[in-house]
C-alpha positions as CSV (number, residue, x, y, z in Angstrom):
1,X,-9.1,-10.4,-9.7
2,X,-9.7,-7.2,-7.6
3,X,-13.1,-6.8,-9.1
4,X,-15.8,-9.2,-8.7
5,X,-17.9,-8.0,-11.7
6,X,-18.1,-11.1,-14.1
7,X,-21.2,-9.4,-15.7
8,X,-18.7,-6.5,-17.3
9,X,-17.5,-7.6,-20.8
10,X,-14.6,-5.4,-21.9
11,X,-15.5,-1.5,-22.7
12,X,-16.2,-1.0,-26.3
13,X,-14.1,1.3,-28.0
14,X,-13.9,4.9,-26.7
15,X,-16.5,6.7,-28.4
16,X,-15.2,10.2,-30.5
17,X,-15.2,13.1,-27.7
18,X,-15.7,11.1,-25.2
19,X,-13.0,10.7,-21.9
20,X,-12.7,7.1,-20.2
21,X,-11.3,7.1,-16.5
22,X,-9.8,3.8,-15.6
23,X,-8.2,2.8,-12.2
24,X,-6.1,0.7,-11.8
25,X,-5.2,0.6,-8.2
26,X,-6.5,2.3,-5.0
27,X,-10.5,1.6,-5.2
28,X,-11.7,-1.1,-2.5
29,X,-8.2,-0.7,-0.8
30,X,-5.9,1.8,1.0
31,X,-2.6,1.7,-1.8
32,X,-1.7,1.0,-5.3
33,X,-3.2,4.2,-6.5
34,X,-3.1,4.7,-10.4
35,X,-5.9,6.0,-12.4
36,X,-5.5,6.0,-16.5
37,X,-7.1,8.9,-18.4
38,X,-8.0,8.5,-22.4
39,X,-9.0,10.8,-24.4
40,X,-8.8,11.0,-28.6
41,X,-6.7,7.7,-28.3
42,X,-4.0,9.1,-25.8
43,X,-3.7,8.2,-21.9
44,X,-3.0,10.0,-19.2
45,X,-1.9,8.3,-16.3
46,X,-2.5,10.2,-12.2
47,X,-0.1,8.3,-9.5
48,X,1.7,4.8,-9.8
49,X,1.8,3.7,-6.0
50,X,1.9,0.2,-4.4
51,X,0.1,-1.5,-1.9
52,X,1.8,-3.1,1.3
53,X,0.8,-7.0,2.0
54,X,-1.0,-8.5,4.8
55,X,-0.4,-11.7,6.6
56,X,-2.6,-13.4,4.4
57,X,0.1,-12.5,1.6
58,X,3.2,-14.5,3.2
59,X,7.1,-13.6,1.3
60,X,5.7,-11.0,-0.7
61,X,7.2,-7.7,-0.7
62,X,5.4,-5.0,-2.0
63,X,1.7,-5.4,-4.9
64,X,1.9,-3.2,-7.7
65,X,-1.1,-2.3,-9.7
66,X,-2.0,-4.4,-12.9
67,X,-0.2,-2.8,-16.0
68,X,-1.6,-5.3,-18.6
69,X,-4.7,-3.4,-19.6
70,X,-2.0,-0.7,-20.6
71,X,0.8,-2.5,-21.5
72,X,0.6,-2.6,-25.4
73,X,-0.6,1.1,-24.9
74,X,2.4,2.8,-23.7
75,X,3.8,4.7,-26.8
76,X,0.4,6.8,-26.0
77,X,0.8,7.5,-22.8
78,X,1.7,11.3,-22.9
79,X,2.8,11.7,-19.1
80,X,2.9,10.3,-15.8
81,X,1.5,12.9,-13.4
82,X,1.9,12.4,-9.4
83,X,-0.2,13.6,-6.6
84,X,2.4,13.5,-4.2
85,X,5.5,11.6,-2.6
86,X,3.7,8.7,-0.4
87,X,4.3,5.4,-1.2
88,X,1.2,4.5,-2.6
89,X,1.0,6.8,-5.1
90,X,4.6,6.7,-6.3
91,X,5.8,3.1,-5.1
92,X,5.1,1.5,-8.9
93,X,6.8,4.4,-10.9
94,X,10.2,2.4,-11.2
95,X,8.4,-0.8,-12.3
96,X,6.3,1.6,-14.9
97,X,9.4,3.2,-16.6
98,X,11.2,-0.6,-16.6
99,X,8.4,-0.9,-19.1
100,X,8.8,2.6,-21.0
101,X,11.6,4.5,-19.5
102,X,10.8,7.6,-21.3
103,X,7.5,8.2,-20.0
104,X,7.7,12.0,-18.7
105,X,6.9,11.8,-15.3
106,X,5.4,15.8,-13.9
107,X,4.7,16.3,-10.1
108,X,5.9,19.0,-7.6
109,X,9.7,19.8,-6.8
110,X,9.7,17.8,-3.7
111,X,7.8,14.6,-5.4
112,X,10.0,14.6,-8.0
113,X,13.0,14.5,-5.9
114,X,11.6,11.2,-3.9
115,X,10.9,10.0,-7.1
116,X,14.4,10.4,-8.5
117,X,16.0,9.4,-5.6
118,X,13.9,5.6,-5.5
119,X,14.5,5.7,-9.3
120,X,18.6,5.9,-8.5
121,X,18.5,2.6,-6.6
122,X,16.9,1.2,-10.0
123,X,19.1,2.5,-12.4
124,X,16.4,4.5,-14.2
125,X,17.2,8.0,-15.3
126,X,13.7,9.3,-15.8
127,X,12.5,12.3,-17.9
128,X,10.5,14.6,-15.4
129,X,8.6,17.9,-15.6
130,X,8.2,20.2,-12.4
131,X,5.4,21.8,-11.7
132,X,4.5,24.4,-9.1
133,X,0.8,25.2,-7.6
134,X,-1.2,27.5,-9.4
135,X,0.7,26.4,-12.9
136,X,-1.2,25.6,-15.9
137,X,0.5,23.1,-18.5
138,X,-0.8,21.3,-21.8
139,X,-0.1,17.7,-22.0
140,X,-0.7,16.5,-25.3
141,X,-4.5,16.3,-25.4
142,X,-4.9,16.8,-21.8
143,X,-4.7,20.4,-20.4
144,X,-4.0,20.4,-16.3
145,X,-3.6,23.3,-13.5
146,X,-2.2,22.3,-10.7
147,X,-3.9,23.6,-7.3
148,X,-1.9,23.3,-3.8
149,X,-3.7,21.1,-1.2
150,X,-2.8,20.2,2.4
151,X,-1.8,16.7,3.3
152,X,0.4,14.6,5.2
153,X,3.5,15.5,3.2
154,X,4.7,19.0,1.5
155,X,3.8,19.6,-1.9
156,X,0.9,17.6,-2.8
157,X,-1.3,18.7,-5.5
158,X,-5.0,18.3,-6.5
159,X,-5.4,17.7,-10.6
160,X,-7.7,20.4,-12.0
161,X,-8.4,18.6,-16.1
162,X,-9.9,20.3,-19.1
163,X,-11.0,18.3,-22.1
164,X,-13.3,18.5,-24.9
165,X,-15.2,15.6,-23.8
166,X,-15.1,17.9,-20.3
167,X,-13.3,19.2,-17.2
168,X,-12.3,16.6,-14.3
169,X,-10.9,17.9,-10.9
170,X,-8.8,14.7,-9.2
171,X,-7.9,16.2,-5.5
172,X,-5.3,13.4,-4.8
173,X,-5.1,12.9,-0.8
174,X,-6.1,16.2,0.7
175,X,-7.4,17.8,4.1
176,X,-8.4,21.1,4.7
177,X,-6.0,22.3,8.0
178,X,-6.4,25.9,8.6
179,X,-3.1,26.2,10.7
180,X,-0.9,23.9,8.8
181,X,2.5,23.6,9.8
182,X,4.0,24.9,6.4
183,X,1.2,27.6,6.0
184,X,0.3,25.8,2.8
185,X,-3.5,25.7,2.9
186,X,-5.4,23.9,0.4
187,X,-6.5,25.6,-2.5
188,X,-10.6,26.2,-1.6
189,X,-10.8,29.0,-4.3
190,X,-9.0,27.4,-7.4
191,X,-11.8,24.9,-6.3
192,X,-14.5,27.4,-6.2
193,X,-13.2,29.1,-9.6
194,X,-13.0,25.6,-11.3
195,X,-16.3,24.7,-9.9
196,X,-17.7,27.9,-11.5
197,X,-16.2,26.9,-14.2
198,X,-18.0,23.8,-14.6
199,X,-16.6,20.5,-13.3
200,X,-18.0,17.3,-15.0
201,X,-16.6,14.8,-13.3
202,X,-15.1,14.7,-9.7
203,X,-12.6,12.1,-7.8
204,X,-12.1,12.7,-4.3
205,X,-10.2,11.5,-2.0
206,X,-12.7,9.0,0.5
207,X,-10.7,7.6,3.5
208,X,-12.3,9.6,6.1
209,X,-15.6,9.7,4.1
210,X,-17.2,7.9,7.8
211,X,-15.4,10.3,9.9
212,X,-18.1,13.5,10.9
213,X,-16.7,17.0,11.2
214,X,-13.2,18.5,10.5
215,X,-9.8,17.5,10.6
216,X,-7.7,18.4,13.5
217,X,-4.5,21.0,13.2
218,X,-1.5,19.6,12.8
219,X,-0.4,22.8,15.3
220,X,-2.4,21.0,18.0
221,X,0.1,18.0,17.9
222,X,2.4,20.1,19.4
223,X,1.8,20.4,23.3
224,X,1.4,16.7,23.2
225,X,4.8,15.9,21.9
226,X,6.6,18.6,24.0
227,X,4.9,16.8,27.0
228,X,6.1,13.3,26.1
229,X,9.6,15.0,26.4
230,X,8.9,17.0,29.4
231,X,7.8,13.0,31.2
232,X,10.3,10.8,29.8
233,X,13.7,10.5,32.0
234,X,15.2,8.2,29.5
235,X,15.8,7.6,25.7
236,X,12.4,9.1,23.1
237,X,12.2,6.9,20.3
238,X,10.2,8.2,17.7
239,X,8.7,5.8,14.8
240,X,6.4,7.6,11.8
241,X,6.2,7.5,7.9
242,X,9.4,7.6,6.8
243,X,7.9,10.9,4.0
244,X,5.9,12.8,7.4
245,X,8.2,15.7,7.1
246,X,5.9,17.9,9.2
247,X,6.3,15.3,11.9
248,X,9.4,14.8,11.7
249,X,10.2,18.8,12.4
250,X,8.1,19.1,15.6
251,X,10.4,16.1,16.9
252,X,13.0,18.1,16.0
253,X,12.2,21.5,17.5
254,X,11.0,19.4,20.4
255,X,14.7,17.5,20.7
256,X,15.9,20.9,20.4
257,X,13.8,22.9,22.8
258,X,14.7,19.9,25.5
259,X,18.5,19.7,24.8
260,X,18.4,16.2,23.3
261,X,20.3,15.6,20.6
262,X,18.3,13.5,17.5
263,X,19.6,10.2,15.3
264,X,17.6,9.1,12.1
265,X,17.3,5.1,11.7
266,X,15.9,3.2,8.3
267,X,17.6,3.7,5.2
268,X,14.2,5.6,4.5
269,X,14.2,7.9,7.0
270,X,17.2,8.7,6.3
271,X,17.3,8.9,2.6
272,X,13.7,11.1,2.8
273,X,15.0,13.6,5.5
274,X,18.2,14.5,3.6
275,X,16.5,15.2,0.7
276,X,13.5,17.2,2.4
277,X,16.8,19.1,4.3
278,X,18.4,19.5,1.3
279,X,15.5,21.1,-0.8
280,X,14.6,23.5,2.4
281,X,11.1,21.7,3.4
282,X,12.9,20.2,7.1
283,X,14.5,22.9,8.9
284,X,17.6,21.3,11.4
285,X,18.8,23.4,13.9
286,X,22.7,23.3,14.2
287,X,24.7,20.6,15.8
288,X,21.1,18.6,16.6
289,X,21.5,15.3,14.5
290,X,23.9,12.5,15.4
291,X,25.1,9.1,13.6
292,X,23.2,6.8,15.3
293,X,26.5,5.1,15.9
294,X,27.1,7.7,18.3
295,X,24.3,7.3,20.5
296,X,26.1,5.2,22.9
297,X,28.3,8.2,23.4
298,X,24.8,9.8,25.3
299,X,23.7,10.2,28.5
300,X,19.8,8.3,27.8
301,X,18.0,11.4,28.7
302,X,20.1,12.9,25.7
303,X,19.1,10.6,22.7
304,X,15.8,10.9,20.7
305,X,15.5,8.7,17.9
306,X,13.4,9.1,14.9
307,X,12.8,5.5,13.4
308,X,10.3,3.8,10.5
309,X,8.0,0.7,11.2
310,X,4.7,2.6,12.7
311,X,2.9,0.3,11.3
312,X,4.6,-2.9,12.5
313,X,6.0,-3.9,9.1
314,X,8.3,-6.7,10.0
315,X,11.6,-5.8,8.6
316,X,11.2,-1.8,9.9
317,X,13.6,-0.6,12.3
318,X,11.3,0.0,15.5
319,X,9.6,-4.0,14.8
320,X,12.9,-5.5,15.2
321,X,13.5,-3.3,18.1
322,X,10.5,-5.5,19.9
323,X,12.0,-8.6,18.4
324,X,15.5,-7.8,19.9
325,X,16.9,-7.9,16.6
326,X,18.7,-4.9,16.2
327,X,21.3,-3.2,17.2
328,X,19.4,-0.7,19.5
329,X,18.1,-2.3,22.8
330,X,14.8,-1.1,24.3
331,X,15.5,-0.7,27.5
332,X,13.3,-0.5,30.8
333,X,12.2,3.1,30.6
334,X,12.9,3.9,26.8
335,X,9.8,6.6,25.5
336,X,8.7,5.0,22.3
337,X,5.8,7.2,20.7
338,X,4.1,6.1,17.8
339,X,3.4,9.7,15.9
340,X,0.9,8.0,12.8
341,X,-2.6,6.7,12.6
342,X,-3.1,2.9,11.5
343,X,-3.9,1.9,8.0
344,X,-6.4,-0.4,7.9
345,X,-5.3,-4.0,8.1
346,X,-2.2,-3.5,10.1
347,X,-3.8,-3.1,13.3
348,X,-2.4,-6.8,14.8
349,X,1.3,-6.0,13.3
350,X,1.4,-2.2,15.7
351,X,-0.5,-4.3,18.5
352,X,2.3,-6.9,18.0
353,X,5.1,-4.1,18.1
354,X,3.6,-2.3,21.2
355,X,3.2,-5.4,22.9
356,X,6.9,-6.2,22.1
357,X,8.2,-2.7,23.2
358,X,5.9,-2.7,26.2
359,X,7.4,-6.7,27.5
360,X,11.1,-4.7,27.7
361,X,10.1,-2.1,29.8
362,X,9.4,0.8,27.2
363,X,6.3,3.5,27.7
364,X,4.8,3.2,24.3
365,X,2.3,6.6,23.6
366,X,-0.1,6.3,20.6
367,X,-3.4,7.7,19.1
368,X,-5.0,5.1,21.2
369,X,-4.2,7.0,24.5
370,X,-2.7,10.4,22.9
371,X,-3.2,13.0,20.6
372,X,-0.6,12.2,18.6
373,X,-1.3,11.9,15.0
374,X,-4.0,13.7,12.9
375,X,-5.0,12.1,10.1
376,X,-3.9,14.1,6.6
377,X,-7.5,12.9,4.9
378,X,-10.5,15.0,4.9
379,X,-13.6,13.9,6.6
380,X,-17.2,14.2,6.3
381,X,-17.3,18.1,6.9
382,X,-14.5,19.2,4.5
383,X,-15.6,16.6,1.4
384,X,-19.0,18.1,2.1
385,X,-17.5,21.8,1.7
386,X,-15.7,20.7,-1.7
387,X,-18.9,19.4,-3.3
388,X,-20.6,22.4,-2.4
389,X,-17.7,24.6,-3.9
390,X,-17.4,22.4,-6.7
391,X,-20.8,21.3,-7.7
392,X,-19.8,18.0,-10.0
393,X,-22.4,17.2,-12.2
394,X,-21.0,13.4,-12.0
395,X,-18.5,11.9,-9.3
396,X,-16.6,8.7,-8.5
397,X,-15.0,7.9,-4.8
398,X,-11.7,7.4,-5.2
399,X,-9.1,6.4,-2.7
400,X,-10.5,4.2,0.1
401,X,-12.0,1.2,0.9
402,X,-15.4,0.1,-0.3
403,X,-16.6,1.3,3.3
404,X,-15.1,4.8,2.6
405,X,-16.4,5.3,-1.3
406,X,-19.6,4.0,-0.3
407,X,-19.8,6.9,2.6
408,X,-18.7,9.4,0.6
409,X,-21.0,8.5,-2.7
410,X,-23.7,9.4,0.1
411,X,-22.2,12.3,1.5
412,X,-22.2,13.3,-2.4
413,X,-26.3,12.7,-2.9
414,X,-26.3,14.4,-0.4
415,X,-24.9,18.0,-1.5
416,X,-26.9,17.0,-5.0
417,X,-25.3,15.1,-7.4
418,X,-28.0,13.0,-8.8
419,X,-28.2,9.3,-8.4
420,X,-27.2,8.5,-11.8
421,X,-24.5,10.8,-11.8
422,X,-22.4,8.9,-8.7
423,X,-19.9,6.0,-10.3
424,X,-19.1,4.1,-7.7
425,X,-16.2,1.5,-9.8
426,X,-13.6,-0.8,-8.9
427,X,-10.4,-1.6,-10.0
428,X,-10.1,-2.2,-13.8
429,X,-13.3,-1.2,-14.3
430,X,-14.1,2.0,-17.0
431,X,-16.5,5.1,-16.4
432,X,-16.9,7.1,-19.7
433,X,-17.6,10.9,-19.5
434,X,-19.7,11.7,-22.7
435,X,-22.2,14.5,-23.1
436,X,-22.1,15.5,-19.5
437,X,-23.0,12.2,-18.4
438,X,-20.8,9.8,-16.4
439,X,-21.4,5.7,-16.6
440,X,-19.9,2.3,-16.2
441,X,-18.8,1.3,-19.8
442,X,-17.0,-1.8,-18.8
443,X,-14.3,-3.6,-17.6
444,X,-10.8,-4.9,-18.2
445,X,-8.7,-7.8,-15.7
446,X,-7.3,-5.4,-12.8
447,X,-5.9,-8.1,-10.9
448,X,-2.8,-8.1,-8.2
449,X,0.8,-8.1,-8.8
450,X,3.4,-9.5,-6.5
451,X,6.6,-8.2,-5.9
452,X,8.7,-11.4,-4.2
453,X,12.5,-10.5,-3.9
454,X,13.5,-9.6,-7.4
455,X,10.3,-11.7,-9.3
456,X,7.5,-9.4,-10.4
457,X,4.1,-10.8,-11.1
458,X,5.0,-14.9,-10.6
459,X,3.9,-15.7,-7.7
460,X,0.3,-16.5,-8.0
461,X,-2.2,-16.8,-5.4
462,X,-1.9,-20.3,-5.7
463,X,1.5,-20.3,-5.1
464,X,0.5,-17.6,-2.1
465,X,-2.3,-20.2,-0.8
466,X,0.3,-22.8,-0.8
467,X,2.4,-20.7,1.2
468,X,-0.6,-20.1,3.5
469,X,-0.8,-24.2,3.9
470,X,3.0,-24.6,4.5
471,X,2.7,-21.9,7.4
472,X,-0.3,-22.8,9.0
473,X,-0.2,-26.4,8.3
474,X,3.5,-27.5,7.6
475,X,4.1,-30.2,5.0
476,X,3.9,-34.2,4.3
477,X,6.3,-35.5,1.7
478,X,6.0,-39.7,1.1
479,X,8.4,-41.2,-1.1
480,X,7.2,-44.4,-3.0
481,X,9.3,-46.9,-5.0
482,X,7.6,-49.2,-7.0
483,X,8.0,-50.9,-10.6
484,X,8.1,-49.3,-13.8
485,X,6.5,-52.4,-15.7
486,X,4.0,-53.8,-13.4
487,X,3.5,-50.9,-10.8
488,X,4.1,-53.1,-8.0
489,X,5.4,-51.3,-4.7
490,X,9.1,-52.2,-3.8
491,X,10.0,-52.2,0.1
492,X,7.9,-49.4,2.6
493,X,7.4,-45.9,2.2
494,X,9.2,-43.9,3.6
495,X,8.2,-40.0,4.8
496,X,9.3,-37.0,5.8
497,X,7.1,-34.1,7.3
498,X,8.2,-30.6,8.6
499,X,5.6,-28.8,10.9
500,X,2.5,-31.1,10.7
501,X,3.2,-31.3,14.5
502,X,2.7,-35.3,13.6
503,X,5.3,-37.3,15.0
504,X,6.9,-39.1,12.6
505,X,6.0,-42.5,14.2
506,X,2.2,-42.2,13.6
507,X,2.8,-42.6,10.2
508,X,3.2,-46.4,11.0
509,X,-1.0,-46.2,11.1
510,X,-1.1,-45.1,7.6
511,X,1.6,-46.8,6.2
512,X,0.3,-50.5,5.7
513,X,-3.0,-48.7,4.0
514,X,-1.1,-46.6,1.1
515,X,0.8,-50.2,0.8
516,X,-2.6,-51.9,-0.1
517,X,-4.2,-48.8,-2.0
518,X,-1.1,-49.6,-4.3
519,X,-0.8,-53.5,-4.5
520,X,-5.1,-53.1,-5.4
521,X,-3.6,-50.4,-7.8
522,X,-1.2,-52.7,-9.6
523,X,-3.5,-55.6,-9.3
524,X,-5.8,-53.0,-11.5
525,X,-3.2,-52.4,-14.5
526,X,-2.5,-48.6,-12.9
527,X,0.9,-48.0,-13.4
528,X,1.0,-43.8,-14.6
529,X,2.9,-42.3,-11.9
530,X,0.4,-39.3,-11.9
531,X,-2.5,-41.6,-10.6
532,X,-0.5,-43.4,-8.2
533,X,0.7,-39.8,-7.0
534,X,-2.7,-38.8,-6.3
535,X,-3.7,-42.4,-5.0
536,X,-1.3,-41.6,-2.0
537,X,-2.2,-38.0,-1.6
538,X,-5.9,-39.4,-0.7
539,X,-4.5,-41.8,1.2
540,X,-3.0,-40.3,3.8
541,X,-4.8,-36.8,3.2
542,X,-7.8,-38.6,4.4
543,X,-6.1,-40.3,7.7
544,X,-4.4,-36.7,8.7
545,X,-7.7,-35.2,8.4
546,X,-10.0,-38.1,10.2
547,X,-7.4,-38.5,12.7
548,X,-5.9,-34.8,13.5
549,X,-8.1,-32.5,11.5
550,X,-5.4,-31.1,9.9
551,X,-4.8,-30.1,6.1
552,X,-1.0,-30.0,5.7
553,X,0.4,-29.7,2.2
554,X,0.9,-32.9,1.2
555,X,3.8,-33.9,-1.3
556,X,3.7,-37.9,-2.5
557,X,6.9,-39.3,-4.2
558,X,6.7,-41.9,-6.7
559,X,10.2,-43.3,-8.0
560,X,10.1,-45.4,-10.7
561,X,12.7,-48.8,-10.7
């Protein structure tokens, strides 16, 4: 479970006029955002994102957020809305709709087009709603104004909610740039006006919650990228989120203010910058982007190429460019700049990739030694301007780990909210709004789900912490024949281990023991496979530990004659 509160029975049932706020996803983590709204027996459901494993999460692919608490609730869910495009608040949607593939689904032109494009490789046609800033639109019992905010990625949109049971502001991921590259700024007085209003309850956005002062401007990026291309004498490999479309144009402006001529690799990239071209958010000079099969065709000090895998993920583009397993070659004097900030937990993968890049020859630049990357979360000094504006007579941290929520709950006493007005929750668990007030009414199972090739939600974590064993450990397997009537053990046993690092003759120690443990066995009347299965598992579990101190997986055999 992703919540360790065993004290929280379920919520009782939603009292009349009251709104219950239940997240799914995205509290004590950085992903898998989804937050479900009731009100009047209807839901309303902000962002279905996923979460990206860790090493700790071998052969898994992606985590979705736990639809169960929902699931025999669809028919009243009256909409889908989305913050914005990134992948961890829009990575679930196709593995929603294969559930109900009519839910509408509202965001901003550009979200919706990311959507519908992921959607197309599932074979889902989705019903979706555009919205623009500043637009005002009733969704069953929820009515919702959409206010423009400045983030990582064009088009994102804070949630402004009014109820009966009371009004809810939800700013999705936000910053407050003053110069930002698309002159989109967020919207401080639709905060201000709402805030006047009267705003109930307020979720904010928390990752930078630890972080004092103001973000820096994207404009200031700028001069550091255009130096990068004024030192490198060779090929500029660029790797970012594959949705950083703001990025993405200073590389280009850059390739194009230098003469270089620019390739897109990862299906992502690739897919995300047409479509961002296409709707008019990534300007592309004329005759600047090539086929990446053509880049053998330039001179190195010609080629800059834009690539996923900032964050070391192993499959991306620029990780197998450290491995040597791709079809690009770093070569001694390649540029590779690394234009995004680190998520937390993926800070061994990038180390691993820079490493990699660095052992070929490469100049790797990153936030660790250039200005590079600012973040598109606000810190301390902007949440503290949007409690101020806003005044929320109750709030819950939303969007960060527990580190980040519980910074921000502080920053939160301190521009007033009271004490008994902050809800700091975890996944699953539900925060009702009644009479002003906000408070923990429960909680309902919130757990993981793994995404593993085409399975969804069967691997277990035991099936996960046997995977851990077989990695770390490597495997045992002893095959036993012995006598279906009186148990006894016929001839020796015989094994077979992969990546114990046990050579396959010490098993001559243990051998003669599992062969008495089973004659005293039979001698006994014990003939159930089962027990003679564990018998052997002790065995020789306790020898590999006493002798090695090692805990492989161990697999015993039995084969009844």
């Amino acid at each position: 479970m992703s919540h360790p509160h065993p004290e929280l029975g379920p919520p009782p049932p939603l009292a009349e006029g009251a709104l219950r706020v239940t997240a799914l996803g995205g509290l004590g983590e950085i992903g898998r955002n989804m937050t479900v709204m009731e009100y009047n027996g209807k839901l309303l459901i902000v962002d279905c994102g996923v979460l990206f494993p860790e090493e700790e999460q071998p052969g898994v692919d992606l985590i979705l957020p736990d639809f169960e608490p929902i699931r025999n609730r669809l028919d009243d869910v009256e909409a889908l809305v989305l913050t914005h495009g990134h992948e961890d608040h829009i990575g679930a949607v196709p593995f929603l709709l294969r559930e109900r593939e009519d839910i509408p689904i509202v965001g901003s032109r550009l979200t919706l087009a990311l959507v519908n494009a992921k959607l197309g490789e599932h074979r889902i046609t989705p019903e979706t709603v555009q919205v623009a800033e500043g637009q005002r639109r009733q969704l069953g019992e929820f009515d919702l104004e959409f206010l423009p905010v400045n983030h990582s990625i064009p088009d994102a949109l804070a949630i402004a909610m009014r109820t009966p049971a009371g009004n809810l502001l939800h700013t999705g991921d936000f910053k407050m740039d003053q110069l930002p590259l698309d002159s989109r700024l967020t919207d401080l007085g639709g905060f201000a006006r709402f805030g006047d209003e009267g705003v109930d309850l307020l979720l904010a956005d928390s990752t930078n919650a630890e972080v004092p002062g103001f973000v820096t401007s994207e404009r200031d990026i700028t001069p550091v990228i255009d130096e990068v291309f004024d030192q490198a004498d060779q090929r500029i490999i660029v790797a970012c989120f594959a949705s950083h479309i703001h990025r993405v144009q200073q590389v280009l402006d850059a390739a194009k203010a230098h003469g270089r001529k620019v390739a897109f690799v990862g299906r992502s990239m690739v897919r995300n910058m047409n479509i961002a071209r296409d709707l008019g958010y990534l300007h592309v000079p004329n005759d600047l982007l090539v086929d990446v099969k053509q880049l053998d065709e330039l001179a190195p000090q010609q080629a800059v190429l834009i690539s996923t895998g900032s964050q070391g993920e192993p499959m991306s583009a620029l990780t197998r460019m450290a491995n040597r397993d791709h079809q690009i070659h770093i070569e001694s004097g390649d540029t590779v700049l690394l234009a995004s900030s680190l998520i937390p937990g993926n800070e061994n993968s990038v180390n691993r990739v820079i490493n990699g890049l660095t052992r070929w020859g490469a100049k790797v630049v990153h936030k660790g030694n250039a200005l590079v990357h600012v973040s598109g979360h606000a810190p301390a000094g902007e949440l503290l301007y949007v409690h101020n504006m806003v005044r929320p007579r109750n709030f819950m941290p939303v969007h960060g780990e527990w580190r980040h929520m519980r910074a921000h709950a502080q920053l939160a006493r301190l521009a007033g909210v009271p004490e008994s007005g902050i809800c700091i929750a975890e996944d699953g668990v539900a925060v009702d709004l009644q009479d002003g007030r906000a408070r923990i009414a429960g909680a309902v199972p919130a757990g993981y789900v793994y995404v593993d090739g085409t399975s969804v939600g069967d691997v277990t974590e035991s099936a996960l912490k046997d995977r851990r064993i077989l990695g770390e450990e490597g495997f045992i397997s002893i095959v036993v024949a012995v006598d279906s009537t009186s148990g006894k053990i016929l001839g020796e046993p015989e094994v077979h281990t992969r990546g114990s690092g046990i050579d396959v003759d010490a098993y001559d120690e243990v051998l003669p023991q599992i062969q008495e443990s089973l004659q005293r066995a039979a001698a006994e009347g014990i003939t159930d496979p089962t027990q003679l299965r564990q018998l052997v598992r002790r065995v020789i579990g306790r020898w590999v530990n006493d002798t090695y101190r090692r805990r492989p997986m161990i697999v015993p055999v039995i084969v009844e004659v």
